[in-house]
RODRENTI-450486 format. One line per 5 residues: their letters; for each residue x, y, z of C-alpha. Coordinates in Angstrom, 1 decimal. Layout:
BEGIN
a	X,Y,Z | ...
END
This chain:
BEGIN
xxxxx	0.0,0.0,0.0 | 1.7,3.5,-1.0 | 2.0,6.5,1.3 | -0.8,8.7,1.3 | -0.9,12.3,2.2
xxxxx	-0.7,13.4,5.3 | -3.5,14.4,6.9 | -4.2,18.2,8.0 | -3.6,18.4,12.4 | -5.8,20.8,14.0
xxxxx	-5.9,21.6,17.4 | -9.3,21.2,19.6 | -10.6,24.6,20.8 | -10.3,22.6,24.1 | -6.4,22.1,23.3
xxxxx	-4.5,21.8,27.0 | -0.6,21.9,27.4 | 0.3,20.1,30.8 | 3.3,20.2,32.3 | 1.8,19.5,36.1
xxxxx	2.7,15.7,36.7 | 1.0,14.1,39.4 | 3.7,11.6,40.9 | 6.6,10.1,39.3 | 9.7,7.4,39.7
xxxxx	13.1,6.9,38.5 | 14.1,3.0,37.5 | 17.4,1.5,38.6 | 18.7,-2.0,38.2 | 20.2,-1.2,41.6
xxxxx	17.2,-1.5,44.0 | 16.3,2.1,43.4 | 20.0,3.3,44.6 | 20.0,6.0,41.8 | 23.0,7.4,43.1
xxxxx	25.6,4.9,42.7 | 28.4,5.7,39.9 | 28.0,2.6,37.8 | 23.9,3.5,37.4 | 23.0,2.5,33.4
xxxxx	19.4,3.9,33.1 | 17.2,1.5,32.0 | 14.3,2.4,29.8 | 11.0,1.7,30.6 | 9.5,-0.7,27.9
xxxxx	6.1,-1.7,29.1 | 3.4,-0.2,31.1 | -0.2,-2.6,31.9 | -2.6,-1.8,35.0 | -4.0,-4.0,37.1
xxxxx	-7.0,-3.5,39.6 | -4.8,-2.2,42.5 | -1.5,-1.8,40.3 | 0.9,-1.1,37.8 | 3.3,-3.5,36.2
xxxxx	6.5,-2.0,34.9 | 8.8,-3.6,32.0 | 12.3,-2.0,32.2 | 15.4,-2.7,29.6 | 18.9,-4.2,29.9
xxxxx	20.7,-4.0,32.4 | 18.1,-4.5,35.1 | 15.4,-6.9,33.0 | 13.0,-6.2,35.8 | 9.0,-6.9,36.0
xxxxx	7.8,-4.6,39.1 | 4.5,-4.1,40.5 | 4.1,-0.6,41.9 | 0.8,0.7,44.2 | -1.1,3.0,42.2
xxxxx	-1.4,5.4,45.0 | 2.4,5.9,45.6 | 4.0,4.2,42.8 | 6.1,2.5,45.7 | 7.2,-0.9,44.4
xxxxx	5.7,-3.8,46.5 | 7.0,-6.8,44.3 | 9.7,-7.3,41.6 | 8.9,-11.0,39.5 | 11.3,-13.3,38.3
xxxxx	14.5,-15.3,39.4 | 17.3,-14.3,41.2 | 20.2,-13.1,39.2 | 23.3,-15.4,39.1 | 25.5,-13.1,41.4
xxxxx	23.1,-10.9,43.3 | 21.2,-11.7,46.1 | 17.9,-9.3,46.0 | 17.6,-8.6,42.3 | 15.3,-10.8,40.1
xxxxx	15.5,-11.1,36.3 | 11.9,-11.7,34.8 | 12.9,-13.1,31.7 | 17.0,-13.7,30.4 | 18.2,-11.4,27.9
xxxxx	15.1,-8.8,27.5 | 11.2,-8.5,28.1 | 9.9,-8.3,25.2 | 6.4,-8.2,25.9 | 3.9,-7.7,28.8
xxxxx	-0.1,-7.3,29.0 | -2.4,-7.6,32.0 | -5.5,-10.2,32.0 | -9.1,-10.4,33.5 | -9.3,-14.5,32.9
xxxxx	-7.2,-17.5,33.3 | -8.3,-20.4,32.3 | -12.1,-20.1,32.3 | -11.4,-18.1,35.4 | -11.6,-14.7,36.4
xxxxx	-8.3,-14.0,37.6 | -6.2,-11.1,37.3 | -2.8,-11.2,36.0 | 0.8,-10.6,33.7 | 1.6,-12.0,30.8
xxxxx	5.2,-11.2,30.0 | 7.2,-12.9,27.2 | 11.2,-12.3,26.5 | 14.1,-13.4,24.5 | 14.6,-16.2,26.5
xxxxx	12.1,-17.9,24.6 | 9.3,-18.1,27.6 | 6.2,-16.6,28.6 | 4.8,-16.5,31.5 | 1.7,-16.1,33.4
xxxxx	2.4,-14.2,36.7 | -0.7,-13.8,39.2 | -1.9,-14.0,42.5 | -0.9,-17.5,42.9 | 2.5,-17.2,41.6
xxxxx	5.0,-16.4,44.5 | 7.9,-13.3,43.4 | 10.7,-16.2,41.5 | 7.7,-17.5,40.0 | 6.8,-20.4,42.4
xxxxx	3.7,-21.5,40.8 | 3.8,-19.6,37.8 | 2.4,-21.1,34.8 | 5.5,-21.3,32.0 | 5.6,-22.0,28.3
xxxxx	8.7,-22.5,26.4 | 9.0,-21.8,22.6 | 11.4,-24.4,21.3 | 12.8,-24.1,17.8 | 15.4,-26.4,15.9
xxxxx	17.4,-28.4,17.9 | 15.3,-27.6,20.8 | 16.8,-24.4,21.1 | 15.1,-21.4,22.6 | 13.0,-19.3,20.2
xxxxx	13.1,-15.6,21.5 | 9.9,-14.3,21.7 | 8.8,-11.1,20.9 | 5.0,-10.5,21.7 | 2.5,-12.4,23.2
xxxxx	-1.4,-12.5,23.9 | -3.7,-14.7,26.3 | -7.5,-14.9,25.0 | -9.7,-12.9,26.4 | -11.6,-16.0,28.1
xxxxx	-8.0,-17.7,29.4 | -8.2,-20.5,27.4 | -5.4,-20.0,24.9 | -2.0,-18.2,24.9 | 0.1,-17.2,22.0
xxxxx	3.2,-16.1,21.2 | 5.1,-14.9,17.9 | 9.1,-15.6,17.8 | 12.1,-14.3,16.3 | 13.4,-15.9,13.3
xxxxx	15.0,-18.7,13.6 | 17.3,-20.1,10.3 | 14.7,-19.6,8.0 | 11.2,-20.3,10.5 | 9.3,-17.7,12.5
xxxxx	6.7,-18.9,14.2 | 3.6,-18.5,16.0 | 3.3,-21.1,19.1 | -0.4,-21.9,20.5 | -0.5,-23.5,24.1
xxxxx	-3.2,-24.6,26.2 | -2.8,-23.0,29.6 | -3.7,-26.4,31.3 | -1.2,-28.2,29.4 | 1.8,-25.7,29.4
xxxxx	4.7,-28.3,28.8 | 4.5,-28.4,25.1 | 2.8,-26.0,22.7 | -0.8,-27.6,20.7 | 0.3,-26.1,17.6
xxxxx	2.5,-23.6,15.7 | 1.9,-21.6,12.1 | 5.4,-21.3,10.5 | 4.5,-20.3,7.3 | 2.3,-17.3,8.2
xxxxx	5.5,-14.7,8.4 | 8.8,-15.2,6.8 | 10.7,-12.8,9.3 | 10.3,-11.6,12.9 | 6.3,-11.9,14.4
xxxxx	6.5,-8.9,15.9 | 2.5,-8.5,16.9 | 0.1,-10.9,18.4 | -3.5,-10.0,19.2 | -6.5,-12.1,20.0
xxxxx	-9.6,-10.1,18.4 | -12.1,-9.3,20.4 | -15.0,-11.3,20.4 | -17.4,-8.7,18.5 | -14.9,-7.9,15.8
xxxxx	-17.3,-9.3,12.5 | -14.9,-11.4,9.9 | -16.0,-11.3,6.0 | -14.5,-13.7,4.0 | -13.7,-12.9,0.2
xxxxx	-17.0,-14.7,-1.6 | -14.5,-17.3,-3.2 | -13.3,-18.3,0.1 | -14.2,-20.6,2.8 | -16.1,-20.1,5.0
xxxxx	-17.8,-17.9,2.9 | -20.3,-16.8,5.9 | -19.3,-14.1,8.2 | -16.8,-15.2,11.3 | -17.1,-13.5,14.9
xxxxx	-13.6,-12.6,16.7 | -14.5,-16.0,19.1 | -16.9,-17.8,18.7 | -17.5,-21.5,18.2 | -14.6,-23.4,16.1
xxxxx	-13.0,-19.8,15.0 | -11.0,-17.7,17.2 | -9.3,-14.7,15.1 | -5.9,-13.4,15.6 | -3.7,-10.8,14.2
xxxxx	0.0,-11.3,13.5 | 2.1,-8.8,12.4 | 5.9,-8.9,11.3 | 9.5,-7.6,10.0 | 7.9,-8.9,6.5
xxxxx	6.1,-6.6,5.8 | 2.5,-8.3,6.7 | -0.3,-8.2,8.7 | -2.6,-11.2,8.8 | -5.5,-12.7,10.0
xxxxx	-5.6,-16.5,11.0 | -7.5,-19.0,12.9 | -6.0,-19.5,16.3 | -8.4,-22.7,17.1 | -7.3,-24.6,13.7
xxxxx	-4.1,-26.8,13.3 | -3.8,-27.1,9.6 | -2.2,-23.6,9.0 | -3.5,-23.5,5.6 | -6.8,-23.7,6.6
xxxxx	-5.7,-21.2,9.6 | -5.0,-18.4,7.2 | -7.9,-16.2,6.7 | -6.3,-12.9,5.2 | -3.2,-11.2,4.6
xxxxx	-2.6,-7.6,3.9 | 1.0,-6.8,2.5 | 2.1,-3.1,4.2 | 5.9,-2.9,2.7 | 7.7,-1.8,5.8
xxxxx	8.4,-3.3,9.0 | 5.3,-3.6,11.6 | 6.6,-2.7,15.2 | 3.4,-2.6,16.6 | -0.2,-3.1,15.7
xxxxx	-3.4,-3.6,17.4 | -7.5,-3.5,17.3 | -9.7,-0.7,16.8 | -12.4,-2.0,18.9 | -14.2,-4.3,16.5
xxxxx	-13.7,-1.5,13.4 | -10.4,-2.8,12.6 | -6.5,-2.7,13.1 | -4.0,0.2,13.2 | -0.5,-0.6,12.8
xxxxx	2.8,1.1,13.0 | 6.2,0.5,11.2 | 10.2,1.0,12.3 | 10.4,3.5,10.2 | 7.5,6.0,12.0
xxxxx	4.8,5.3,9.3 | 1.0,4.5,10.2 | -1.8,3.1,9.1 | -5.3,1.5,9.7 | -7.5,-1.2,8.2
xxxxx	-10.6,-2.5,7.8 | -11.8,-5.6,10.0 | -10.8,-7.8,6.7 | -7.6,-5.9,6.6 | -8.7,-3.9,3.6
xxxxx	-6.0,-0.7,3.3 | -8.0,2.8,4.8 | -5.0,5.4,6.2 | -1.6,5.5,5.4 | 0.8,8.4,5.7
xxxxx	4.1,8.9,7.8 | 3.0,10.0,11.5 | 6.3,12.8,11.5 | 4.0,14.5,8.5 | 1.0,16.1,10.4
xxxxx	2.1,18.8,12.3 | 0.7,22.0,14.0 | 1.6,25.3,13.5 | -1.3,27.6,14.2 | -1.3,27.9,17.8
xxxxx	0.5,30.5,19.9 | 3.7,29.2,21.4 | 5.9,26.6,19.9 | 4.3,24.2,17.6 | 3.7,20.4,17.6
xxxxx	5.7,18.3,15.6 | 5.4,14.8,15.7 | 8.7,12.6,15.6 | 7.4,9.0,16.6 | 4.4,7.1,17.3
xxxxx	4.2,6.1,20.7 | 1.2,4.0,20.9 | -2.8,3.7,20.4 | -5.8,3.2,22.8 | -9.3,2.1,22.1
xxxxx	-11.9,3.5,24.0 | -13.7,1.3,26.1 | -16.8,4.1,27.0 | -18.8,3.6,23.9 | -20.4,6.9,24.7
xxxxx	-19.7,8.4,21.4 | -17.6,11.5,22.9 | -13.9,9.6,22.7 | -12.7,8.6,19.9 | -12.7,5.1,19.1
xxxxx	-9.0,5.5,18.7 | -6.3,7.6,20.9 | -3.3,8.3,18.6 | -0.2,9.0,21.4 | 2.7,10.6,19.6
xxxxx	5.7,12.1,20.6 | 8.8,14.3,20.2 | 12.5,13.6,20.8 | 12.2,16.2,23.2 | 9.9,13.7,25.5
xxxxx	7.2,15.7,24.8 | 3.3,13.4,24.2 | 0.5,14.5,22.3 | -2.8,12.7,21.5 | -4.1,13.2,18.2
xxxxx	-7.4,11.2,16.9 | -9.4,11.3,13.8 | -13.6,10.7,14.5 | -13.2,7.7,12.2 | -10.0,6.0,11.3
xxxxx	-11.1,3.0,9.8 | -13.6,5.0,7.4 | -13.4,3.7,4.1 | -13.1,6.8,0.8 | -15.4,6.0,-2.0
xxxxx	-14.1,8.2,-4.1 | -11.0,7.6,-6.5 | -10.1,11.1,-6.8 | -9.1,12.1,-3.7 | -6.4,10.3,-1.2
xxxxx	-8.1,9.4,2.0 | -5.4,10.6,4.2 | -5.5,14.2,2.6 | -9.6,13.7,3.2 | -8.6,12.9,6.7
xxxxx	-8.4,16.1,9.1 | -6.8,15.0,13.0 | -7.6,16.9,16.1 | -4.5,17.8,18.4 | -6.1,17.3,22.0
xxxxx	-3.7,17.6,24.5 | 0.2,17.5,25.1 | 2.3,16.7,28.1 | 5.4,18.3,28.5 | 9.0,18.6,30.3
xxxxx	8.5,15.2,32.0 | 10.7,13.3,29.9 | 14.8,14.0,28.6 | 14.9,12.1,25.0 | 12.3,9.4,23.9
xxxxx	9.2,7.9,25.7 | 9.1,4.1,24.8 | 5.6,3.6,26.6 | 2.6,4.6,27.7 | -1.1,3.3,29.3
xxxxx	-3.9,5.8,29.1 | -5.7,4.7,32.5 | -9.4,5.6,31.1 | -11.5,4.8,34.1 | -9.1,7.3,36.4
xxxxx	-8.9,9.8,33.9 | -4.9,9.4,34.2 | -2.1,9.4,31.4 | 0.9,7.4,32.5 | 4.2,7.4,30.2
xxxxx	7.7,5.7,31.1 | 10.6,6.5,28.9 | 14.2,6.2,27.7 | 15.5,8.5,30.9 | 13.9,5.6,33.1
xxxxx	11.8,8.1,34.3 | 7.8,6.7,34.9 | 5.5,9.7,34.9 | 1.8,10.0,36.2 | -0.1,12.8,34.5
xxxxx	-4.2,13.7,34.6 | -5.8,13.3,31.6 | -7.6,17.0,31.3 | -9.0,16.5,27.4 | -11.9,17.8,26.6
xxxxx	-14.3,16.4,23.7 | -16.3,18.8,21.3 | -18.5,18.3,18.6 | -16.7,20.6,16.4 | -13.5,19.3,17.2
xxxxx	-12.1,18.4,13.5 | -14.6,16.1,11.4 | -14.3,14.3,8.6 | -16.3,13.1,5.2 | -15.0,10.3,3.6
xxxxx	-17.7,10.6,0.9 | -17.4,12.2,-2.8 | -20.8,12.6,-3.8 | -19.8,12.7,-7.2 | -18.6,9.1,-6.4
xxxxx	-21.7,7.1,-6.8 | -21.1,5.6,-10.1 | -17.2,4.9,-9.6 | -17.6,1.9,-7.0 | -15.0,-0.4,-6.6
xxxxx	-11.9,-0.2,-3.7 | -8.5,0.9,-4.0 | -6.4,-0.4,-7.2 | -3.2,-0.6,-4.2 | -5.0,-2.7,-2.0
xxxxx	-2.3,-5.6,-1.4 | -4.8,-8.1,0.6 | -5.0,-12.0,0.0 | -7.9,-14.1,1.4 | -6.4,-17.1,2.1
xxxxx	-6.7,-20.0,0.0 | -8.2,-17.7,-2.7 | -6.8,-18.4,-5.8 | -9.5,-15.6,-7.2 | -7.4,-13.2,-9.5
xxxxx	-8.3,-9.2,-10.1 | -7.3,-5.7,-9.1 | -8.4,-5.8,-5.7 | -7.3,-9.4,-4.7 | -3.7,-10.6,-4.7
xxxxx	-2.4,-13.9,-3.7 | 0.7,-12.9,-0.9 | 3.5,-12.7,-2.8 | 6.7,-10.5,-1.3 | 9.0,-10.4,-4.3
xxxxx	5.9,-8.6,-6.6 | 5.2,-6.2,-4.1 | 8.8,-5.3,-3.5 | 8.1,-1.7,-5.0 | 6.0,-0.8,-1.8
xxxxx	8.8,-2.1,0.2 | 10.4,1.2,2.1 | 13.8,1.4,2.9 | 14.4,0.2,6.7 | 17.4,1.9,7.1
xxxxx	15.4,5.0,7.7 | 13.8,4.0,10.8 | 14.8,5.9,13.8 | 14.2,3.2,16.6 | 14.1,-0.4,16.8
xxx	11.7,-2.7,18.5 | 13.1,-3.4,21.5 | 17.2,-2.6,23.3
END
């Protein structure tokens, strides 16, 4: 899919600059000893919440998974096993965390807890049960050739518990994504190797509303629901270039495949909009969203839309941060909260009323028919980049953690207006063009159907999308 134009940034007549935090913390691998000579800040990966706390995902040289209070930030547990060498500080996983996301259900159970994965090839479930060098934690080990540890580099549970996967670095020429069932942990159910050809970067269960339509060639030919009965939808995304939609529930991996959608640049990160569709966004600070059926909608680099008309100094945007999907459903947020930031360690949210809207017309790009509303910024709390951030909905609280191992905790003051900047995705000259976007790269699996809109996955005659990686300003994961 090629670059669109940027779309125009506007600011909300509501805009609010912030630079008020409410509490903050500075990570150490030392047991908070800041002040020792040999200190090596360690960025602050990962941010998830959890009724009572926050769980914390710091770099190299620490490795650490803490659980703070809420109230105080105060840590009251750090998980994982003793470092060889040191007798108080625990490693969660060996050689990075790569991944960590809170749950409400474990096996058919509602249990709160931590999935964390790392490039020690494991994830782990951490909750109530599990004591801090995870005594009674439940483990999974991805194994590749020569039963060799597969690092793994994100990871999902299902939202009922039931199922927990995990997407791996490559491996000789394999990447894989590894199914286990929670009860079973000792050895995976099934893995897809053929679904990505480099690094799965992006694993996300859909959730259970998100609606499924098949291309008319394809089977099933009827409508699938994100959970229900023999189907269970994920989304992959990887270094390849693709996003893609498979069957978690089926073994056969080419009956797995449901769609693929070919970007041409490297997916960091990726996620659901709700049950709209999926956002995604590459190494090298590019953005996009698509449809449900991973149909092509926005797609523009995120540096582009900038704001210059306010007083004071404008916003530029140098990096995507991360997204957020409302979970009100009162109409008034948007459906998706865009967080961006500046190399300064400045945030801004941005949002767009409908980002998965699809352009009817030919004529015009829908980026460029795309306005974005600037909402709010938060400012001076970090030196250099922020790698992470949770927008705490229910307490009205933004928190961010960054590459100055600094966690910040800042209230969330937007305001959201009717006016604020709208959009109409409709040419109403349009009506006897039809048809979808001739650059749509997206391949219902096991279609063999052949036209302009449908194209069987195919790297090497897409490799003019393909954008050149060595412009990408940050990788992954340190």
């Amino acid at each position: 899919m090629l670059p669109s134009k940027a779309p125009q940034l506007l600011p909300s007549p509501t805009y609010r600059l912030s630079s008020d935090m409410l509490k903050s913390r500075t990570e150490s691998p030392w047991s908070g000893d800041t002040d020792r000579e040999d200190f090596i800040p360690p960025y602050v990966l990962h941010i998830a919440s959890l009724p009572s706390h926050y769980a914390i995902a710091t770099s190299a040289p620490s490795n650490t998974l803490s659980i703070l209070d809420k109230h105080t930030l105060d840590v009251v547990q750090r998980l994982g096993e003793l470092r060889s060498g040191f007798r108080n500080e625990r490693e969660a996983h060996e050689g990075g965390i790569t991944g960590v996301k809170a749950f409400e259900n474990f096996m058919g159970e509602r249990r709160n807890g931590l999935l964390s994965c790392g490039k020690d090839g494991k994830v782990v479930v951490w909750d109530d049960r599990a004591g801090p060098g995870g005594e009674g934690a439940v483990k999974f080990n991805a194994l590749g050739m020569n039963s060799k540890p597969r690092s793994v580099l994100a990871c999902d549970i299902s939202r009922d518990g039931m199922l927990v996967a995990a997407g791996t670095e490559l491996q000789g020429d394999e990447a894989a994504i590894v199914y286990w069932d929670p009860r079973k942990p000792s050895a995976p159910i099934h893995q897809h190797t053929a679904t990505h050809s480099d690094d799965v970067t992006v694993i996300a269960f859909a959730p259970d509303d998100v609606k499924f339509r098949p291309a008319p060639s394809s089977r099933p030919s009827t409508p699938i629901a994100g959970g229900s009965g023999d189907v269970r939808l994920i989304l992959s995304g990887s270094s390849d270039g693709l996003l893609s939609l498979s069957n978690a529930n089926e073994d056969d991996e080419d009956e797995a495949m449901l769609a693929t959608a070919n970007w041409g640049c490297s997916i960091a990160q990726a996620g659901w909009i709700g049950s709209k569709g999926v956002w995604a966004g590459s190494d090298m600070e590019t953005f996009s969203t698509w449809s449900a059926d991973l149909e092509p909608r926005l797609n523009f680099s995120i540096r582009e839309p900038a704001d210059h008309s306010r007083p004071g100094p404008p916003w530029v945007t140098d990096y995507l941060v991360g997204c957020h999907t409302s979970k009100t459903g009162d109409g008034k947020k948007p459906s998706l909260s865009v967080f961006v930031g500046s190399n300064e360690g400045d945030v801004s949210l941005i949002s767009t009323k409908n980002p998965v809207a699809k352009s009817k017309s030919k004529k015009q790009e829908v980026g460029a028919l795309a306005p974005w509303t600037l909402h709010s910024t938060w400012s001076h709390g970090h030196i250099g980049i922020v790698r992470s951030i949770l927008y705490d909905e229910e307490k009205g609280l933004v928190i961010t953690g960054g590459e100055d191992a600094k966690l910040r905790v800042w209230k969330d003051h937007t305001e959201y207006k009717e006016n604020d900047a709208d959009m109409d995705m409709v040419d109403e000259n349009d009506e006897q063009e039809g048809g979808d976007n001739d650059e749509m790269m997206v391949s219902p699996a096991g279609s063999q159907k052949t036209s302009s809109n449908w194209r069987k996955r195919d790297l090497d005659s897409d490799g003019d999308d393909a954008m050149d990686e060595k412009e990408g300003k940050r990788r992954r994961n340190d």
